[in-house]
C-alpha positions in Angstrom: -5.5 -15.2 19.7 -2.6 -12.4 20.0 -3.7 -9.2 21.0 -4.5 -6.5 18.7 -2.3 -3.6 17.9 -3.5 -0.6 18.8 -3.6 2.6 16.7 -5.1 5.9 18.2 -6.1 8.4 15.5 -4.7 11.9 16.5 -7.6 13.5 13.9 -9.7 13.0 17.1 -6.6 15.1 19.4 -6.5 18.4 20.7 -4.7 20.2 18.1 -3.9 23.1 20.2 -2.0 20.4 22.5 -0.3 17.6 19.9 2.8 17.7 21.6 0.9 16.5 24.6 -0.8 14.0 23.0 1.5 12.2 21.0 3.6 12.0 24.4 0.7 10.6 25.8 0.4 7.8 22.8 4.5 7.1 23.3 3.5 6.6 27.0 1.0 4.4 26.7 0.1 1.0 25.5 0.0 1.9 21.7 1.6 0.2 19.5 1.0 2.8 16.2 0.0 6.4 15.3 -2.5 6.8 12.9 -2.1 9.7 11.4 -5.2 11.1 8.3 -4.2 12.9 5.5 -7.4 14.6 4.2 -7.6 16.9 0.8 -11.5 17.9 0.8 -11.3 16.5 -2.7 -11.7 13.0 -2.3 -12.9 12.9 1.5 -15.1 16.5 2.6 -13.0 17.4 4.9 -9.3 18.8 5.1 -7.1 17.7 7.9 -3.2 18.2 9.0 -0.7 17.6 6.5 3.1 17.9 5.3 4.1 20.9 8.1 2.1 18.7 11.3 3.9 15.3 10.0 7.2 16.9 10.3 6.5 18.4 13.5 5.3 14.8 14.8 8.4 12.6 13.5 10.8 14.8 16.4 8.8 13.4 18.9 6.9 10.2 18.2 9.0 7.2 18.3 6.5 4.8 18.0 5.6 4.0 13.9 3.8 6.9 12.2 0.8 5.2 10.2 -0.3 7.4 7.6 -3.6 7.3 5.8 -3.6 9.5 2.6 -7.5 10.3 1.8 -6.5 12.2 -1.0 -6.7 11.8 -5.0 -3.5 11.3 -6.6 -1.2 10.0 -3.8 1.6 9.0 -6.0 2.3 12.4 -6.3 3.2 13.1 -2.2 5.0 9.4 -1.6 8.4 10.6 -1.5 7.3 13.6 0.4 5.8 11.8 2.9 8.6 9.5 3.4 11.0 11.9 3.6 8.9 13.3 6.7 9.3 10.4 8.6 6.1 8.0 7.6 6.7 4.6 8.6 3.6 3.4 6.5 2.2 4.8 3.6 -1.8 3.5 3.2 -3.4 4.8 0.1 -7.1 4.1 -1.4 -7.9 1.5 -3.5 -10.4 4.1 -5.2 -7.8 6.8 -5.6 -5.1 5.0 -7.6 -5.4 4.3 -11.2 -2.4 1.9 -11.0 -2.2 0.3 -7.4 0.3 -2.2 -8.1 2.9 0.4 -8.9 2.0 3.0 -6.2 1.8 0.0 -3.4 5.8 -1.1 -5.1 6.6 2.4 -4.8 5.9 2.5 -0.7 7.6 -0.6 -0.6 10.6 0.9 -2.7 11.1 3.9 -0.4 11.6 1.5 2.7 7.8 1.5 3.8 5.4 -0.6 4.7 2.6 -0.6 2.0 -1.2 0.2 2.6 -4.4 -0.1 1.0 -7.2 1.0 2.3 -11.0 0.1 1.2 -14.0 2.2 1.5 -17.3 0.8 2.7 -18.9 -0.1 -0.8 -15.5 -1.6 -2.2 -15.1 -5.4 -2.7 -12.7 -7.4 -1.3 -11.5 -9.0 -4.3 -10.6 -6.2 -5.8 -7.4 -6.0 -4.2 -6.6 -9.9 -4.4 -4.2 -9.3 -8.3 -1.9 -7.1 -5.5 -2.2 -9.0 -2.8 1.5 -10.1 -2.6 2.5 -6.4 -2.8 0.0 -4.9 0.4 1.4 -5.2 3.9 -1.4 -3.8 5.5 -5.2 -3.7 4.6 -7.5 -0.7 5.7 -11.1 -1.7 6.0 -12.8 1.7 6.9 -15.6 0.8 9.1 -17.1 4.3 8.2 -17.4 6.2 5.2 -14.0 8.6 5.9 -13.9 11.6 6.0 -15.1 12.9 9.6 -14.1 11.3 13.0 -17.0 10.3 15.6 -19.5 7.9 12.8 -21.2 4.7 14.0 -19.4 1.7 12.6 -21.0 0.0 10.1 -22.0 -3.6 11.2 -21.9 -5.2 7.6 -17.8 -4.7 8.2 -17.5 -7.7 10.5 -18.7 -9.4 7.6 -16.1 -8.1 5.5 -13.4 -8.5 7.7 -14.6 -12.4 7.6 -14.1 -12.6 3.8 -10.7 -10.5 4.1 -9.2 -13.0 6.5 -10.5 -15.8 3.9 -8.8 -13.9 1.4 -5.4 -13.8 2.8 -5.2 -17.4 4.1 -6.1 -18.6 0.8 -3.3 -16.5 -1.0 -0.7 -17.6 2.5 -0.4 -13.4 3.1 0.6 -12.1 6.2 -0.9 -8.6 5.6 -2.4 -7.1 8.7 -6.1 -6.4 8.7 -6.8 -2.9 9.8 -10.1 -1.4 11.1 -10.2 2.1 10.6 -14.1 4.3 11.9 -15.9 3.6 14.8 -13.9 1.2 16.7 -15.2 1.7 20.5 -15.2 -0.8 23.8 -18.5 -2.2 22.1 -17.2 -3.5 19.1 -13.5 -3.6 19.4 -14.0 -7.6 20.3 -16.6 -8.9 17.6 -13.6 -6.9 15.5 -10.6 -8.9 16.6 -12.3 -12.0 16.7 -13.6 -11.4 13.0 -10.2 -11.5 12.1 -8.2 -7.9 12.6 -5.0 -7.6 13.9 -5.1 -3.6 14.1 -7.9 -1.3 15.7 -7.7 2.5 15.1 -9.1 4.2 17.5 -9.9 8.0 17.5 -12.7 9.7 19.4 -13.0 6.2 21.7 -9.3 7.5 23.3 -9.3 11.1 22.4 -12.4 11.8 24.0 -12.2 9.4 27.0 -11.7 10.5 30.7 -8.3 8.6 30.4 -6.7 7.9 27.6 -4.3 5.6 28.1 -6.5 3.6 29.9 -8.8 3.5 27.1 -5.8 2.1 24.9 -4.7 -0.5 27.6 -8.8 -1.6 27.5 -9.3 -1.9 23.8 -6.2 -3.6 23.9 -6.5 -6.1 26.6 -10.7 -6.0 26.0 -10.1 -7.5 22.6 
């Protein structure tokens, strides 16, 4: 089975040193950067947003993965593509009409996103399936870095994989919330082709080891 890509999540960084970090994700095995969006409207917290991502795109050459947690994301697509987003994931539960926010990424040269919270079904998202490039299974309930994952998401990434061979999609299966050296295999072999990873590399002794072992560990 081909190795997982690899996607730290620089909510977990050291703000006061993101330069420094990003170089250290270009530098190392990574393949993405996840990057969260957060409004404190539809996830409690507020993270980085327009001003950080055009700071990042200078010096990140690897693909900027963005994760809008926020209500209303039609409203910032443009904005975050014109700030150097290579993906644009958005929530199932925040769009009232997915099928034309997900052809809207897709119009503005983007790979298109769709992530689902813990309580979501998987069939929900099977009328758009032709339109999603990557799937976001959140293996937490987002909002704040550092949760357990949530075991009954294996199960979930089971039906997902079912899901997408039955409709012949080659959408990528994202896991996105507590993804750590203990899980990160029962993950892949589930069925997921991309781990995020924040507090498991942030918070490690060395990071890019961490990256290389989730990667290879997988």
């Amino acid at each position: 089975m081909k190795q997982p890509l690899i996607a730290p999540s620089i909510l977990a960084s050291d703000f006061m040193n993101l330069e420094r970090e990003i170089k250290m994700i270009e530098e190392s095995q990574a393949d993405w950067i996840h990057v969260d969006v957060m409004d404190g409207v539809f996830v409690p917290n507020i993270s980085f947003g327009m001003p950080i991502i055009k700071q990042l795109k200078p010096i990140a050459q690897k693909p900027l993965d963005v994760h809008l947690m926020i209500v209303d994301p039609d409203r910032y697509l443009d904005t975050f593509a014109d700030l150097g987003a290579d993906h644009i994931t958005v929530h199932l539960e925040a769009c009232n009409h997915l099928h034309r926010t997900l052809n809207h990424i897709r119009q503005l040269g983007l790979k298109s996103g769709v992530a689902l919270n813990p309580h979501s079904r998987i069939d929900l998202i099977e009328d758009c399936i032709e339109d999603i490039d990557i799937i976001c299974l959140m293996g937490v309930n987002p909002g704040f870095g550092g949760q357990k994952f949530i075991p009954r998401t294996i199960d979930k990434i089971k039906q997902l994989r079912s899901l997408l061979d039955r409709n012949n999609s080659n959408a990528l299966i994202e896991i996105d919330g507590g993804v750590d050296l203990g899980n990160a295999h029962i993950i892949h072999q589930a069925g997921a082709n991309v781990l995020v990873a924040g507090s498991a590399v942030f918070k490690s002794a060395n990071p890019k080891q961490m990256i290389l072992d989730l990667k290879k560990g997988s």
